[in-house]
N, C-alpha and C positions, 0 to 999 in steps of 0.2 A: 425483496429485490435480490435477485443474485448475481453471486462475483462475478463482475467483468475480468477476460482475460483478453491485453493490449496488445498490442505489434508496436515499435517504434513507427511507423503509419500512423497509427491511430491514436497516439499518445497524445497530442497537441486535444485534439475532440474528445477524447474519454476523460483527459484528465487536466488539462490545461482550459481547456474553456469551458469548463462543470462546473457552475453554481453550487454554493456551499461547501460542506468540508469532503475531502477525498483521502482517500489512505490508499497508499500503493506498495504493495509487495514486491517487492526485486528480490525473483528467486531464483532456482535452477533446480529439475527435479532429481537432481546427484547429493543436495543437501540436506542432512538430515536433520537439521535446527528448522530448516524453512518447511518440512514433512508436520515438524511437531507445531507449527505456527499453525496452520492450514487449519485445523481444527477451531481453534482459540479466535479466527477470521472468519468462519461461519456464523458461529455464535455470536460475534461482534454485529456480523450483516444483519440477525433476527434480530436482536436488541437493539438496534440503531437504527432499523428500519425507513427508509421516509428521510433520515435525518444526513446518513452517512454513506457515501459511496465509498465497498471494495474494489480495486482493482489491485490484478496480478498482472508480470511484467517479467514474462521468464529470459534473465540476463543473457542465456547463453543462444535464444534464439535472435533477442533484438540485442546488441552493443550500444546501439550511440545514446541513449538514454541513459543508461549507468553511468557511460563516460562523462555526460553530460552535467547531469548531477554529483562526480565526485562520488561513484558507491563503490568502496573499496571492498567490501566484505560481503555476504549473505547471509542468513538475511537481515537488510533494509527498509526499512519502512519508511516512505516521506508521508506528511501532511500537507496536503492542500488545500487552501482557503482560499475560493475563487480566484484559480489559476496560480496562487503564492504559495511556494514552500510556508510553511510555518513550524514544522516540526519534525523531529528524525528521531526513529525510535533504532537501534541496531542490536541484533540478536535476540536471542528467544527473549520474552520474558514473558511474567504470570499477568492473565487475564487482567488483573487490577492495574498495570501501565496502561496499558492500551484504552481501558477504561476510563485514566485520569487525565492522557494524552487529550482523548477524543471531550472530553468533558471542559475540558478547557479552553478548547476554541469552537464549541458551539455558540 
């Protein structure tokens, strides 16, 4: 499955009413932590297959959604478990967070 990329429109349907777990990147392509993520979120989407929705959520094109959730910084990552935050990962970090994040609320 590949990364979905959201509009503030389509946020509520990509990511608020999607069954099972969802991971959303709130990025901006002026940031260079959220350049070095992008990688590390492919490989998540092959390994997670079936199991885990990407979605990306470029801040500076949609607003109300960052505001909405409170993302002060880039990048962001929330967790969603049938339409619930459940978890917030913030700035780069190595393959195995996102690993232990996502394995937690499966």
């Amino acid at each position: 499955m590949a990364i979905t990329h959201t509009t503030d429109q389509n946020f509520q349907a990509d990511v608020e009413q999607a069954e099972g777990l969802v991971i959303v990147d709130f990025w901006a392509p002026w940031c260079g932590p959220c350049r070095m993520i992008a990688p590390v979120l492919e490989q998540l989407d092959k390994e997670f297959e079936g199991k885990v929705k990407i979605v990306k959520l470029n801040v500076d094109e949609n607003p109300s959604n960052p505001g909405r959730f409170g993302i002060m910084g880039i990048p962001t990552l929330l967790l969603f478990k049938d339409g619930k935050v459940v978890d917030k990962i913030v700035g780069f970090q190595p393959k195995e967070n996102f690993v232990k994040a996502i394995n937690a609320h499966l």
